[in-house]
C-alpha positions as a Python dict, from the first residue, in 0.01 Angstrom:
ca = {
    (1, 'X'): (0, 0, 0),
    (2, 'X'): (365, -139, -63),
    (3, 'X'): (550, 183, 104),
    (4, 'X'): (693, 177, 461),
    (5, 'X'): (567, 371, 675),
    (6, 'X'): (850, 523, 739),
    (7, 'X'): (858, 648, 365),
    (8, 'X'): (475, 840, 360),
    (9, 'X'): (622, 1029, 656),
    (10, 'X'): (881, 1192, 503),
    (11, 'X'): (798, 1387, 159),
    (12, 'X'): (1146, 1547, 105),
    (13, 'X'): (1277, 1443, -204),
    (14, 'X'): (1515, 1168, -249),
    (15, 'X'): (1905, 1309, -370),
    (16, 'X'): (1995, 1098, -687),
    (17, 'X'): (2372, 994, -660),
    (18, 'X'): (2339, 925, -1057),
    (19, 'X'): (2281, 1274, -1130),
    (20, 'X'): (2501, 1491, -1453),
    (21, 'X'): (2637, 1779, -1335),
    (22, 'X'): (2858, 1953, -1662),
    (23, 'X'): (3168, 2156, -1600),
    (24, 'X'): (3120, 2462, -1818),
    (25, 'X'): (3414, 2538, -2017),
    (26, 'X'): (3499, 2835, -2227),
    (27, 'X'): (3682, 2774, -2564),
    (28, 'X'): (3781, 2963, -2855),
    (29, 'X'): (3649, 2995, -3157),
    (30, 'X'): (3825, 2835, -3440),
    (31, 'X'): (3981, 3119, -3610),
    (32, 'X'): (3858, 3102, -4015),
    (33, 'X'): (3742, 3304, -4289),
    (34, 'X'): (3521, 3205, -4520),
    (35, 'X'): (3480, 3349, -4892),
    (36, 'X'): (3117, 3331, -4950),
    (37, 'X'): (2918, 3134, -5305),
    (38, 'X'): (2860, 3489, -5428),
    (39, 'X'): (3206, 3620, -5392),
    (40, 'X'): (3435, 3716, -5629),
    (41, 'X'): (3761, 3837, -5519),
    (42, 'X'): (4030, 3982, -5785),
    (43, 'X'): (4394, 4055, -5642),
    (44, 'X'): (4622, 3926, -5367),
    (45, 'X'): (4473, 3783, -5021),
    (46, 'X'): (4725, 3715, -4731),
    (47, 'X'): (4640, 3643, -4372),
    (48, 'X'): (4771, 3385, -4074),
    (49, 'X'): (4406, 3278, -4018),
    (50, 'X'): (4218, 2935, -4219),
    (51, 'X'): (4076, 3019, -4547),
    (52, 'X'): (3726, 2830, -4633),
    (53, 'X'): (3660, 2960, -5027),
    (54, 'X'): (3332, 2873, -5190),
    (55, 'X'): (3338, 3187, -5395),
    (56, 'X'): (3554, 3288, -5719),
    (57, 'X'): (3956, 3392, -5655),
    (58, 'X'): (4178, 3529, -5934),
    (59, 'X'): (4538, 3620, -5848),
    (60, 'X'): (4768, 3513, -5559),
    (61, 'X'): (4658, 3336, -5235),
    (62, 'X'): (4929, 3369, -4931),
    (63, 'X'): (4839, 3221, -4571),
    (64, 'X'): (5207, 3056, -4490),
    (65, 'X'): (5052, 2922, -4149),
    (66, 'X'): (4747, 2848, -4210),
    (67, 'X'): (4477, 2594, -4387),
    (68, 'X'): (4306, 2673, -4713),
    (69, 'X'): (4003, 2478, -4809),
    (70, 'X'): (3867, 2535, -5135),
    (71, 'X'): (3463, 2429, -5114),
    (72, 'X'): (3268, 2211, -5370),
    (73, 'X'): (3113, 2535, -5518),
    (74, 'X'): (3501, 2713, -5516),
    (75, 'X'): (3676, 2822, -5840),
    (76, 'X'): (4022, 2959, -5786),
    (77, 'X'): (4246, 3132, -6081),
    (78, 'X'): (4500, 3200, -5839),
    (79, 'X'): (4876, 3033, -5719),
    (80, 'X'): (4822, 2923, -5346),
    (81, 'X'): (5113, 2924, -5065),
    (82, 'X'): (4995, 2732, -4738),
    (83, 'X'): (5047, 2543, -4470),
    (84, 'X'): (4833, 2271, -4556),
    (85, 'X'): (4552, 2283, -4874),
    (86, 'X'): (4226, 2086, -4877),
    (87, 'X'): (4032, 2090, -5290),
    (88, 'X'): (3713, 2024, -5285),
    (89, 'X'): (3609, 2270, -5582),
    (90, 'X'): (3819, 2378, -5867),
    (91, 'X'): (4204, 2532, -5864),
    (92, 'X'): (4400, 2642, -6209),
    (93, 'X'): (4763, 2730, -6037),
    (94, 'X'): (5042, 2638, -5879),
    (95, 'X'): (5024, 2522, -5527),
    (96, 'X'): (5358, 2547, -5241),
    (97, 'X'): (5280, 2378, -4935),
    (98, 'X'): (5509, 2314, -4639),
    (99, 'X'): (5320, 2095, -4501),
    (100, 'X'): (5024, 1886, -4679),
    (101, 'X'): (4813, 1870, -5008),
    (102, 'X'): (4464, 1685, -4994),
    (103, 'X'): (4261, 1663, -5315),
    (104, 'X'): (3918, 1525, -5253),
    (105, 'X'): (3723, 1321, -5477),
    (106, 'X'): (3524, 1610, -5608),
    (107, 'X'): (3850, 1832, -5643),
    (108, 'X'): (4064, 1917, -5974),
    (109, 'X'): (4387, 2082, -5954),
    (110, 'X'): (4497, 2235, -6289),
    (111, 'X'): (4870, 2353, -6205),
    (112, 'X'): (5223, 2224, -6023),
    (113, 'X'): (5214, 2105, -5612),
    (114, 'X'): (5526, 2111, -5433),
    (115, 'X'): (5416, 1997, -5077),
    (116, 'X'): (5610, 1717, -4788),
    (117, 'X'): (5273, 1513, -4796),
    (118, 'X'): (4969, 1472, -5087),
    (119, 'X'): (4668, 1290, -5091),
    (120, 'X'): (4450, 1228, -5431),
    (121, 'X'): (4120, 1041, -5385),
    (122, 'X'): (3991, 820, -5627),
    (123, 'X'): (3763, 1042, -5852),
    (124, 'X'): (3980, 1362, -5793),
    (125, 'X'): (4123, 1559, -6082),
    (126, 'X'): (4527, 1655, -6101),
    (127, 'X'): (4691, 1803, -6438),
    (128, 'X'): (5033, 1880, -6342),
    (129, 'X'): (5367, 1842, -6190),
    (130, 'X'): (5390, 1704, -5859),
    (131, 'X'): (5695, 1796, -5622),
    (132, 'X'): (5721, 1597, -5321),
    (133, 'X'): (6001, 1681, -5049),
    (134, 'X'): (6187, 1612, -4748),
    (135, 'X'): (6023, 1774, -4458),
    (136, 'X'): (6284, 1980, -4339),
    (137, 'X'): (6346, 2160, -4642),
    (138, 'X'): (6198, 2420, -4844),
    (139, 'X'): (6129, 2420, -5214),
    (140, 'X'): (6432, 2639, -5319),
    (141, 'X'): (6690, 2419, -5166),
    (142, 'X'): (6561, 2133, -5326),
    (143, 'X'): (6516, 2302, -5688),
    (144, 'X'): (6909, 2378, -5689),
    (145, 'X'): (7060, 2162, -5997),
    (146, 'X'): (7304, 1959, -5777),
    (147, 'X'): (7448, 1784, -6084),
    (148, 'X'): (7569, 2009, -6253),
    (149, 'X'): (7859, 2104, -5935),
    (150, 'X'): (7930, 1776, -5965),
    (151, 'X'): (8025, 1790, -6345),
    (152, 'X'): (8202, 2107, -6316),
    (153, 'X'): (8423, 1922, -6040),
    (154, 'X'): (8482, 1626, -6243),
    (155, 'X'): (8575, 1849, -6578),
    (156, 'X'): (8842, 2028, -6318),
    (157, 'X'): (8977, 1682, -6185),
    (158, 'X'): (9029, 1562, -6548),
    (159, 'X'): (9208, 1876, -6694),
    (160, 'X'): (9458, 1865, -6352),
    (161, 'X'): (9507, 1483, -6516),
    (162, 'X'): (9560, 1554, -6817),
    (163, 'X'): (9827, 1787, -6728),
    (164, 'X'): (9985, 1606, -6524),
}
């Protein structure tokens, strides 16, 4: 026998110093809806939780806070107002995001995108206008015709010249 003697004496079990003890910790669950295949929703939807859509949407989409991911199987007929939009299925509308725009390489977007960031992957569909701006400011500001002040300044400076 190879064991001390000292070892066949004693049968309590040996403490392993390698041993996994896991802290248990409690989290959240990610707040997000999800708009089944089979759905079809007609009308407005608004909320301030994430959107997942793999079902059918006509009308207006509002989640100003929050993430809207259209699925592979999604179809939305709708304009869309997010934070940030992920298109993996099918849109035909306008999209206003304050943050980001991602259109996968499965996606089509059928309809204008004013966003601060946009990302098209190779294979993706986009018929449209695309509106990128500064971060800090929102669509309206930017959409003001800034030229034409300046041309109704310049006409004023010229008719004070011409009188003079």
């Amino acid at each position: 026998m190879l064991q001390s003697s000292d070892y066949s004496k004693s049968n309590a079990p040996v403490p392993n110093p390698n041993t996994f003890n896991p802290v248990k910790t409690v989290t959240a669950p990610v707040d997000q809806a999800t708009i089944g295949r089979t759905l079809v929703i007609k009308g407005e939807i608004s909320g301030s939780e994430a959107l997942y859509i793999d079902g059918r949407i006509e009308g207006k989409i509002t989640m100003p806070e929050s993430r809207v991911t259209i699925g592979r199987n999604g179809k939305v007929d709708a304009s869309i107002t997010a934070r940030e939009v992920v298109v993996m299925g099918k849109v035909t509308g306008n999209i206003e995001c304050s943050d980001r725009v991602d259109i996968r390489s499965e996606g089509s977007v059928h309809g204008d995108i004013s966003t601060v960031r946009i990302s098209v992957e190779d294979g993706a569909a986009l018929k449209g206008g695309i509106q990128v701006r500064s971060e800090g400011k929102p669509a309206q500001a930017q959409a003001q015709p800034q030229p034409q002040v300046k041309q109704a300044e310049l006409a004023k400076a010229m008719a004070a010249t011409a009188n003079a």
